[in-house]
Biopython code that builds the backbone (N, CA, C, O; Angstrom):
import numpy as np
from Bio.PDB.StructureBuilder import StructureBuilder

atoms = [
    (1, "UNK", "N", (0.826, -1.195, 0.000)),
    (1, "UNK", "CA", (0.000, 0.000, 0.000)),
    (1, "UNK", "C", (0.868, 1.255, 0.000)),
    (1, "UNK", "O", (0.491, 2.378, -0.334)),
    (2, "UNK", "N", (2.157, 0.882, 0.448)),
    (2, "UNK", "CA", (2.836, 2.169, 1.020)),
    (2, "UNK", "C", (3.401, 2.931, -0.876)),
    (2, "UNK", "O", (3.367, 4.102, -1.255)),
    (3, "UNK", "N", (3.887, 1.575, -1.691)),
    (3, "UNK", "CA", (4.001, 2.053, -3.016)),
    (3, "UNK", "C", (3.314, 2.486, -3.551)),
    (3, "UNK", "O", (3.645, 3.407, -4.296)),
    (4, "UNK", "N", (2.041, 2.087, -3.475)),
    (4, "UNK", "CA", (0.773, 2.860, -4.084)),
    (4, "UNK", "C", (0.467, 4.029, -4.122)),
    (4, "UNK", "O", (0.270, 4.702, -5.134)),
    (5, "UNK", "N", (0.371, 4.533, -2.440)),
    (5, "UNK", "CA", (0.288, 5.418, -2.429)),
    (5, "UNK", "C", (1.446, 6.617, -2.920)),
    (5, "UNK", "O", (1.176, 7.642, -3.545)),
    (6, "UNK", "N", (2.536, 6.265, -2.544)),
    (6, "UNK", "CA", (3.808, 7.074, -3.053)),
    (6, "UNK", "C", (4.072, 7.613, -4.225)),
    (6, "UNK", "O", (4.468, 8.744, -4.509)),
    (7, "UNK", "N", (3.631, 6.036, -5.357)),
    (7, "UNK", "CA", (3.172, 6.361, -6.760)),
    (7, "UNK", "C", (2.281, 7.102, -7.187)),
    (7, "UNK", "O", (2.504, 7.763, -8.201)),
    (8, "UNK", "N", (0.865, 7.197, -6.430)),
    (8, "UNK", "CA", (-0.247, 8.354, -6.537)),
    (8, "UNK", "C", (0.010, 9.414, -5.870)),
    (8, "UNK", "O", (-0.838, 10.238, -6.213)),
    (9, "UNK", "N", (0.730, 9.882, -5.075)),
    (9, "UNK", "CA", (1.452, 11.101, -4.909)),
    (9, "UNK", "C", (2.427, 11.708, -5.503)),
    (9, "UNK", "O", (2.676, 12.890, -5.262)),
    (10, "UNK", "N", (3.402, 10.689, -6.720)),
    (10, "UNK", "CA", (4.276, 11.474, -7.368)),
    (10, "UNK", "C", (3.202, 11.503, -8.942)),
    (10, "UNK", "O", (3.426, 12.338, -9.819)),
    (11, "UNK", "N", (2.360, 10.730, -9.035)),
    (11, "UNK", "CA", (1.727, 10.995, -10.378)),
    (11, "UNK", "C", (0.277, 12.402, -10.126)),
    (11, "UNK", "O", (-0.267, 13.057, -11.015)),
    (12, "UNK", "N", (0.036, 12.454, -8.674)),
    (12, "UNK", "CA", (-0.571, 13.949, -8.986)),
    (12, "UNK", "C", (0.427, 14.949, -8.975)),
    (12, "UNK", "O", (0.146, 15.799, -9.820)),
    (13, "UNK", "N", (1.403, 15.188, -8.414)),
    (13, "UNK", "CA", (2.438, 16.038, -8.391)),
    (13, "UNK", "C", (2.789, 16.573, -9.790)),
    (13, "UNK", "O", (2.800, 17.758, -10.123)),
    (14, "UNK", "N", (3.170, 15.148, -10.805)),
    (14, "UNK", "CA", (3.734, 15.693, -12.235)),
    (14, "UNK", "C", (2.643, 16.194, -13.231)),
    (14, "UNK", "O", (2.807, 17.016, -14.133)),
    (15, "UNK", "N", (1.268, 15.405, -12.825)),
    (15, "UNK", "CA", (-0.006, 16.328, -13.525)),
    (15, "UNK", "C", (-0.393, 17.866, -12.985)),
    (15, "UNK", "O", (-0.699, 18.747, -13.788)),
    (16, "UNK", "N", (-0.361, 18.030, -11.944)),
    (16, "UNK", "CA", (-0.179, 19.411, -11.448)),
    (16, "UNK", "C", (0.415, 20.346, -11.702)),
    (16, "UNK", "O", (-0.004, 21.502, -11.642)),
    (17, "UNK", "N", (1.893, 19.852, -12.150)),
    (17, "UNK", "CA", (2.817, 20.865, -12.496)),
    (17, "UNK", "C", (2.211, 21.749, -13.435)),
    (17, "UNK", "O", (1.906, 22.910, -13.163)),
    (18, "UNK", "N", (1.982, 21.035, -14.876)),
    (18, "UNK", "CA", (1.483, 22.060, -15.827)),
    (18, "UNK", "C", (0.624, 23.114, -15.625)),
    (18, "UNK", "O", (0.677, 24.227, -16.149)),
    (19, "UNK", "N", (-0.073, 22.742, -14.931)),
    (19, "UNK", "CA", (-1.524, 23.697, -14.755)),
    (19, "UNK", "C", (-0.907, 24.721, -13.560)),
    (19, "UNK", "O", (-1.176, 25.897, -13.805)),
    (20, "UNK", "N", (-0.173, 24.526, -12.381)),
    (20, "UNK", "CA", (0.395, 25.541, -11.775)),
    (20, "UNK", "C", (1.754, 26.468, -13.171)),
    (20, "UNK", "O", (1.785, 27.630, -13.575)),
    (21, "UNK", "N", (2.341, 25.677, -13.385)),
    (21, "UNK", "CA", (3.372, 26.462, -14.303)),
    (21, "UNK", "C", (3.354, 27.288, -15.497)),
    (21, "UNK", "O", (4.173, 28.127, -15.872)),
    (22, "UNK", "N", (1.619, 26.664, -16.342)),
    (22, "UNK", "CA", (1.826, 27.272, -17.706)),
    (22, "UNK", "C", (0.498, 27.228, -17.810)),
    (22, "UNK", "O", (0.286, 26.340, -18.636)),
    (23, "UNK", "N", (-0.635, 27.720, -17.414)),
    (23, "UNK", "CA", (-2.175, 27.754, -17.213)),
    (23, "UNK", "C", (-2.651, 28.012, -18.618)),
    (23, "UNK", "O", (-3.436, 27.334, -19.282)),
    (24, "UNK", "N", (-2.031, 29.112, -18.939)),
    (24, "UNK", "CA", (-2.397, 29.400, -20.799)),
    (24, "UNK", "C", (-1.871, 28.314, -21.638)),
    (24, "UNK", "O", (-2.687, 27.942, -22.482)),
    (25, "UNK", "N", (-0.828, 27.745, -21.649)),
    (25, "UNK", "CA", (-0.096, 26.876, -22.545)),
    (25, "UNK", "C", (-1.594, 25.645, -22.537)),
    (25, "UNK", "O", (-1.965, 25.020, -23.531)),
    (26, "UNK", "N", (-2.275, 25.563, -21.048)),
    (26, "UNK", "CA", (-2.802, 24.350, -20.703)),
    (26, "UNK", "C", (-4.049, 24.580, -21.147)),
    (26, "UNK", "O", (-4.528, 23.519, -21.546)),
    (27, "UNK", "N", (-4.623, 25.274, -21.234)),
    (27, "UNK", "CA", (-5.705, 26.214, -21.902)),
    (27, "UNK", "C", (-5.926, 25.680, -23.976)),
    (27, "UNK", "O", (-6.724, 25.071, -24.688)),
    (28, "UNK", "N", (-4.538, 26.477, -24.102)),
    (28, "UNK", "CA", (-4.381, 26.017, -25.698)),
    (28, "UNK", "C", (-4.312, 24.563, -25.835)),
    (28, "UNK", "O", (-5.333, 24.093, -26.337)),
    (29, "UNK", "N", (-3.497, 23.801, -25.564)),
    (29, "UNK", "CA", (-3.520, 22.524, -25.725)),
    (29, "UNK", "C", (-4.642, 21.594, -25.343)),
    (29, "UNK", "O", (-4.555, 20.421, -25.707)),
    (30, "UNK", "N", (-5.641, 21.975, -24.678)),
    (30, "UNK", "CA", (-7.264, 21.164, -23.895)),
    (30, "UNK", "C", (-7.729, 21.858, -25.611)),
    (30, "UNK", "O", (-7.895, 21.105, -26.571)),
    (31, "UNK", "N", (-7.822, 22.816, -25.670)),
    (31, "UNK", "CA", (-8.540, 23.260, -26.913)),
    (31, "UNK", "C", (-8.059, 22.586, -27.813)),
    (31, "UNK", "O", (-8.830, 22.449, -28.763)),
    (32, "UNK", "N", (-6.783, 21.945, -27.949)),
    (32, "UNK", "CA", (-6.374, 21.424, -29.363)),
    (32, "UNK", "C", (-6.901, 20.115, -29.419)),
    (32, "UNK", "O", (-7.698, 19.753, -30.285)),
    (33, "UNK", "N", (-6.440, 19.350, -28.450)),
    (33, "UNK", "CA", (-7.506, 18.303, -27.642)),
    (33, "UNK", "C", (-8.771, 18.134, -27.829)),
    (33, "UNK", "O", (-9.170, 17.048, -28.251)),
    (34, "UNK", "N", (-9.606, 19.117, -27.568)),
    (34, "UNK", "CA", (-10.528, 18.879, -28.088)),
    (34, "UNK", "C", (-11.217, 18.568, -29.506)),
    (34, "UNK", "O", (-12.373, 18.177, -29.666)),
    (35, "UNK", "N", (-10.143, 18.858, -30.620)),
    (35, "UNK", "CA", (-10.667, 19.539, -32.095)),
    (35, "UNK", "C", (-10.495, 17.613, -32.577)),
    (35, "UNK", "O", (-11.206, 16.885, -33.269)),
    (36, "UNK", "N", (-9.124, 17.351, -31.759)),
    (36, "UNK", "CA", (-8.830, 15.505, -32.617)),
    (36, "UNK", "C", (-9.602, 14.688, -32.374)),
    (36, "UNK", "O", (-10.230, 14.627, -31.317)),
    (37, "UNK", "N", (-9.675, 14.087, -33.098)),
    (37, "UNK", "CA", (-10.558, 12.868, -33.541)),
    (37, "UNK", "C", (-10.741, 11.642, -32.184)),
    (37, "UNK", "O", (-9.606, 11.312, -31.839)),
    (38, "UNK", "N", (-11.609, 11.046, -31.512)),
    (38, "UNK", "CA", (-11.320, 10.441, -30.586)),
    (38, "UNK", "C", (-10.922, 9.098, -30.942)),
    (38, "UNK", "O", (-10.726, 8.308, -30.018)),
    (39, "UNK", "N", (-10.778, 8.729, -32.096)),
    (39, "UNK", "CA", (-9.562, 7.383, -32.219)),
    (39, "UNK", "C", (-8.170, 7.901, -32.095)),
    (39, "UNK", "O", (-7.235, 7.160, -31.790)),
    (40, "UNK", "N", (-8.057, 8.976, -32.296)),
    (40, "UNK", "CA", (-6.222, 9.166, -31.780)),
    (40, "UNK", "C", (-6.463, 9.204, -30.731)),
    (40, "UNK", "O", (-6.280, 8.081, -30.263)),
    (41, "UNK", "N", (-6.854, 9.996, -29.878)),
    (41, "UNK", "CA", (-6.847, 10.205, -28.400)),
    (41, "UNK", "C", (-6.915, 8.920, -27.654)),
    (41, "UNK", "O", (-6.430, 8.768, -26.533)),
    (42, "UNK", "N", (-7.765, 7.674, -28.572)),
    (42, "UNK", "CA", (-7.366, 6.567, -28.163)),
    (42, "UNK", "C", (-6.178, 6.273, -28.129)),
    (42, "UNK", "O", (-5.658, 6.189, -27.016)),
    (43, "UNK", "N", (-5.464, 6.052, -29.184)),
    (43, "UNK", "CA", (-4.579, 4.851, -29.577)),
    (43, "UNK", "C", (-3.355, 6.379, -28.762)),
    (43, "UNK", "O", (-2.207, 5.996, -28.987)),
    (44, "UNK", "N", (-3.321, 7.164, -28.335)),
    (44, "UNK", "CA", (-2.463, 8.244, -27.538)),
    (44, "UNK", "C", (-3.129, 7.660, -26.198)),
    (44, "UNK", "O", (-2.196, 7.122, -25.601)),
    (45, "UNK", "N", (-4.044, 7.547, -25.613)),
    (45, "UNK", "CA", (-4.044, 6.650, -24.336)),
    (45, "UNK", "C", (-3.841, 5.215, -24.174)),
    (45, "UNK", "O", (-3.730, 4.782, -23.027)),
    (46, "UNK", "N", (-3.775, 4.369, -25.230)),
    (46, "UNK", "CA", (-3.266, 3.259, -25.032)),
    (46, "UNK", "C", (-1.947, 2.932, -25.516)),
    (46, "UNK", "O", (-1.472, 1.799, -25.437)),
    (47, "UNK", "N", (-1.244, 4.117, -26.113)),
    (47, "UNK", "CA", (0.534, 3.807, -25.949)),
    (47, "UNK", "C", (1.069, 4.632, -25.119)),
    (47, "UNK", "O", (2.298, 4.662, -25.070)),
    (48, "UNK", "N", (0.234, 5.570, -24.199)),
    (48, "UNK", "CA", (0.665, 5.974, -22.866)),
    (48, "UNK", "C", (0.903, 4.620, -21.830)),
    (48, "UNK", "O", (1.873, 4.360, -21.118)),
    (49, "UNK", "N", (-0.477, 3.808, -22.055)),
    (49, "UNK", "CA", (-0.179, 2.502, -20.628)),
    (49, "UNK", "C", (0.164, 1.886, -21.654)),
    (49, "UNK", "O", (1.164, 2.574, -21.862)),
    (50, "UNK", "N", (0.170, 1.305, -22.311)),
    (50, "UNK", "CA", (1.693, 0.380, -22.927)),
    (50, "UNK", "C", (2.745, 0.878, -22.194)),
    (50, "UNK", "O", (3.090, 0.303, -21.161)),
    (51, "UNK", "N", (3.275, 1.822, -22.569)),
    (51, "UNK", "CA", (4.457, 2.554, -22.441)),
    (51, "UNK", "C", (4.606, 2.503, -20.537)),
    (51, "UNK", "O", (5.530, 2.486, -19.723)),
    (52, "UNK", "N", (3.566, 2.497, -20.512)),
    (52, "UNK", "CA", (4.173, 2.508, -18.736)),
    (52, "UNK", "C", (3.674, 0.756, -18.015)),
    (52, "UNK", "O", (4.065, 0.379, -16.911)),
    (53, "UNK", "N", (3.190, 0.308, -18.509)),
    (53, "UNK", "CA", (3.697, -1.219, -18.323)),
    (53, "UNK", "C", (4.905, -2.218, -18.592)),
    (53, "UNK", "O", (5.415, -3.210, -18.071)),
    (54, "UNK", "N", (5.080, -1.373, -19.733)),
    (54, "UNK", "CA", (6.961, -1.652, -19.835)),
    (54, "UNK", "C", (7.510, -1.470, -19.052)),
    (54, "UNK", "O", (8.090, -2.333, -18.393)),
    (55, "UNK", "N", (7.531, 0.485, -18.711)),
    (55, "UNK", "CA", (8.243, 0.766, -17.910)),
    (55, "UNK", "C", (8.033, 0.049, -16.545)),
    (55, "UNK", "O", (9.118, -0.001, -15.964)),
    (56, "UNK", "N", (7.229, -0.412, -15.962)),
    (56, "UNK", "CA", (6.997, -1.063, -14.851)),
    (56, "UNK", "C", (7.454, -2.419, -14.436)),
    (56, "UNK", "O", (7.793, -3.021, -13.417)),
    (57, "UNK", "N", (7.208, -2.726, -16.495)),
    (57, "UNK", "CA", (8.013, -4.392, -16.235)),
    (57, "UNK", "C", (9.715, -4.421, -15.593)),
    (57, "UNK", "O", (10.310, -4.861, -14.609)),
    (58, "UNK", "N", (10.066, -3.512, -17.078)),
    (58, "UNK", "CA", (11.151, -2.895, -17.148)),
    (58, "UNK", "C", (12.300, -3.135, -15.511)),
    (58, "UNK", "O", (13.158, -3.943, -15.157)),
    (59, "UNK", "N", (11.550, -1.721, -14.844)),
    (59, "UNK", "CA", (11.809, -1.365, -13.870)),
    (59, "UNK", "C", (11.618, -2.816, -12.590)),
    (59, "UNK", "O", (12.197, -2.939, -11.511)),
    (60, "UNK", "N", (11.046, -3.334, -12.955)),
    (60, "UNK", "CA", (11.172, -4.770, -11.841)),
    (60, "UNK", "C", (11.558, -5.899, -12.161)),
    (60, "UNK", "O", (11.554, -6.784, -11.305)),
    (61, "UNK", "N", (12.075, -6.216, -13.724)),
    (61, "UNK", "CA", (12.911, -7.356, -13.860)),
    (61, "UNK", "C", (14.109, -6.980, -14.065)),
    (61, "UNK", "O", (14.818, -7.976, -14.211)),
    (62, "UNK", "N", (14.715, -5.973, -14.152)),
    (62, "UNK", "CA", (16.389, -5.437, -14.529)),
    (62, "UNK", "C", (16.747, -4.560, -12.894)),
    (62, "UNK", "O", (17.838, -4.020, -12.709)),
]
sb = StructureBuilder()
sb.init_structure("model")
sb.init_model(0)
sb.init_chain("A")
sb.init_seg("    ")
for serial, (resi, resn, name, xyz) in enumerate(atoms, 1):
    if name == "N":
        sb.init_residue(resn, " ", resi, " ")
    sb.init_atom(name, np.array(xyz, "f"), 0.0, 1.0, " ", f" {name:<3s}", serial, name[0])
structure = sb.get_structure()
């Protein structure tokens, strides 16, 4: 539990950043976001968790 939580405290931390650091940047880009097609936004959320199930494998068999 103790990883869990540690992990959900450093993954709100790095989503936070943007929106404290660059509010307009975050603004334009939700708007651009919005205009694409929702099969990219798919296949852009499912090689995000690909990409971090690797990294997870990754990170616990090496």
């Amino acid at each position: 539990m103790k990883y869990f939580l540690t992990a959900l405290g450093l993954a709100l931390i790095l989503e936070g950043m943007p929106y404290f650091l660059a509010p307009g940047a975050i603004k334009k880009t939700l708007e651009m976001i919005k205009e694409q097609p929702e099969k990219y936004l798919r296949l852009f959320g499912l090689t995000a968790m690909l990409s971090g199930v690797v990294l997870l494998y990754m990170v616990n068999v090496f």
